[in-house]
C-alpha positions, -999 to 999 in steps of 0.1 A, spaced: 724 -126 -599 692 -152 -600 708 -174 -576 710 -143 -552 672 -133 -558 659 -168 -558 678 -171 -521 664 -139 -513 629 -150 -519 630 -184 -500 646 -167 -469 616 -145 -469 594 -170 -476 603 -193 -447 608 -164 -420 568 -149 -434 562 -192 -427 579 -190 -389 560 -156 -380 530 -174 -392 534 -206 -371 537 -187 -343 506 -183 -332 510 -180 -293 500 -142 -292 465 -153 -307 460 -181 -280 465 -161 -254 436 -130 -269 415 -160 -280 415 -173 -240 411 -136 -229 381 -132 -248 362 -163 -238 373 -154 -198 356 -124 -206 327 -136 -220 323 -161 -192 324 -136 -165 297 -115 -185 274 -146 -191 279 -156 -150 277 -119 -138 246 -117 -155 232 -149 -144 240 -138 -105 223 -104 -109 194 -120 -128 193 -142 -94 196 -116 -73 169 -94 -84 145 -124 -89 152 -127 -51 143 -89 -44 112 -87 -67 103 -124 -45 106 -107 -13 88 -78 -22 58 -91 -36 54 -114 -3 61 -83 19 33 -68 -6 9 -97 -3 12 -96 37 5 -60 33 -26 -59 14 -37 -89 36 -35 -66 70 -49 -39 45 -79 -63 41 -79 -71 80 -80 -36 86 -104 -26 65 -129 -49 80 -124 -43 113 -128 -7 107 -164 -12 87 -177 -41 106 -171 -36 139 -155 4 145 -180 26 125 -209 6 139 -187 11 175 -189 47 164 -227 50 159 -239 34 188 -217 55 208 -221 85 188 -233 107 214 -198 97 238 -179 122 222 -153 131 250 -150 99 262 -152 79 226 -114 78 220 -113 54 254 -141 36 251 -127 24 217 -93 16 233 -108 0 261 -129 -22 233 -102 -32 211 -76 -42 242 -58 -3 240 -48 -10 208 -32 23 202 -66 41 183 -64 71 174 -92 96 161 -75 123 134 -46 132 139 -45 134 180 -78 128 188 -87 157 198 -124 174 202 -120 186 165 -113 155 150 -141 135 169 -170 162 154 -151 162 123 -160 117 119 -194 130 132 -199 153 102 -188 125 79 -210 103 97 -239 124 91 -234 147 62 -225 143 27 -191 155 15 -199 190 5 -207 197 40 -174 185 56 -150 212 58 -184 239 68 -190 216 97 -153 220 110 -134 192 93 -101 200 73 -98 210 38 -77 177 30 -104 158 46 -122 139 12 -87 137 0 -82 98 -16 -52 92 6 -59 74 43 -25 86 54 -37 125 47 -58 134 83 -73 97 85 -104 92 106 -87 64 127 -57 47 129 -47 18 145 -25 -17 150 -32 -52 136 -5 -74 148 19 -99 125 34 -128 127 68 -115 126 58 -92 156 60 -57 139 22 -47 138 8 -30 106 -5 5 110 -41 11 96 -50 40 80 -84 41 76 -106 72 57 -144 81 48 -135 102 24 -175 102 2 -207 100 20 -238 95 5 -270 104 31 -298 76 38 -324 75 60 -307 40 79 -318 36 117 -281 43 128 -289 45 169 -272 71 184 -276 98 157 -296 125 146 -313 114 114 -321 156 104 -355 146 96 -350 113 74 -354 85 99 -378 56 90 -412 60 109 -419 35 135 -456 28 153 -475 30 118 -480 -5 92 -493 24 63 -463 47 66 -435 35 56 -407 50 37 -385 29 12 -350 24 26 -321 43 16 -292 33 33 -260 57 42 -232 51 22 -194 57 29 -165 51 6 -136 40 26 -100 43 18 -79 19 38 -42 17 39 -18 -8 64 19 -4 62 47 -16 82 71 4 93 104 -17 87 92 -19 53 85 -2 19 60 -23 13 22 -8 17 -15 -19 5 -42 1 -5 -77 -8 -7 -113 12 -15 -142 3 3 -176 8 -4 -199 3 28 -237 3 31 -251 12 68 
């Protein structure tokens, strides 16, 4: 009877030992599992890649952007508004005569350049922002974004060929008493022919809002501008 048990137990005992050296199942998990990992770990590594790329591209697009923002910006303080004043009294013709300046380069006063939108720059011109929208401008028309009712838009070309659209806005003026030829200076004007009289300058001051964007991308650049006349 403990021959039988005794047999009993080492048959057990060596088929528990061949089920345990059989370890082919385990291999085969083990190999799974480290495929897997790898193909997390390199997935990763090609989305990490990728979206470096993006983010790359983006802030270049950005950067060329703000760049045409800045071009924009001082073509539209430096050489339009003063345009503007000494033609200030032009005001059916002014549309052309800045199109015929800056080589038809698509200008536009407003939103169509209509009669409205020329005495509308006028009134910012002249008068400080409270008077705007009594003088016949829009109620959007102090609002901080150059795409809402801008004063003027216009082109600035690229090296890639797609120009950049510039959005350009007064959207705060502060009244002075500056010599700005071609307006009326309602009384505040510096006094000329007399060495005794003369009044301490106060210049007008606009705040610009600039923006350039190009239409086959996302991308835009925004920029404030604070100009002394």
């Amino acid at each position: 009877m403990c021959t039988s048990i005794n047999k009993f137990v080492l048959y057990s005992f060596r088929s528990s030992q061949k089920r345990l050296a059989d370890t082919s199942g385990f291999a085969v998990i083990t190999a799974l599992m480290f495929t897997l990992i790898s193909l997390t770990i390199v997935m990763s590594m090609m989305y990490l890649i990728t979206q470096s790329t993006r983010v790359s591209g983006a802030n270049k697009r950005y950067k060329t952007a703000i760049e045409a923002s800045y071009g924009g910006a001082e073509l539209f303080a430096k050489d339009m508004l003063p345009f503007l004043m000494v033609n200030f009294s032009n005001t059916n013709t002014l549309v052309s005569l800045i199109n015929s300046t800056y080589n038809n380069n698509a200008v536009v006063i407003g939103q169509s350049s209509q009669l409205a939108d020329v005495v509308c720059l006028q009134a910012k011109l002249m008068h400080p922002s409270s008077m705007w929208v009594a003088l016949g401008c829009s109620a959007s028309s102090n609002s901080p974004s150059p795409t809402d009712h801008p004063d003027l838009t216009f082109n600035v070309l690229s090296a890639t060929g797609n120009p950049y659209t510039i959005y350009s806005k007064i959207v705060e003026t502060t009244v002075g008493n500056s010599d700005v030829s071609g307006l009326q200076l309602l009384g505040e004007g510096v006094a000329e022919g007399s060495p005794t009289i003369t009044p301490m300058h106060y210049p007008y001051i606009y705040r610009l809002e600039v923006q350039g964007e190009q239409s086959s991308t996302s991308e835009r650049g925004n920029i404030e501008v604070l100009y002394a006349y």
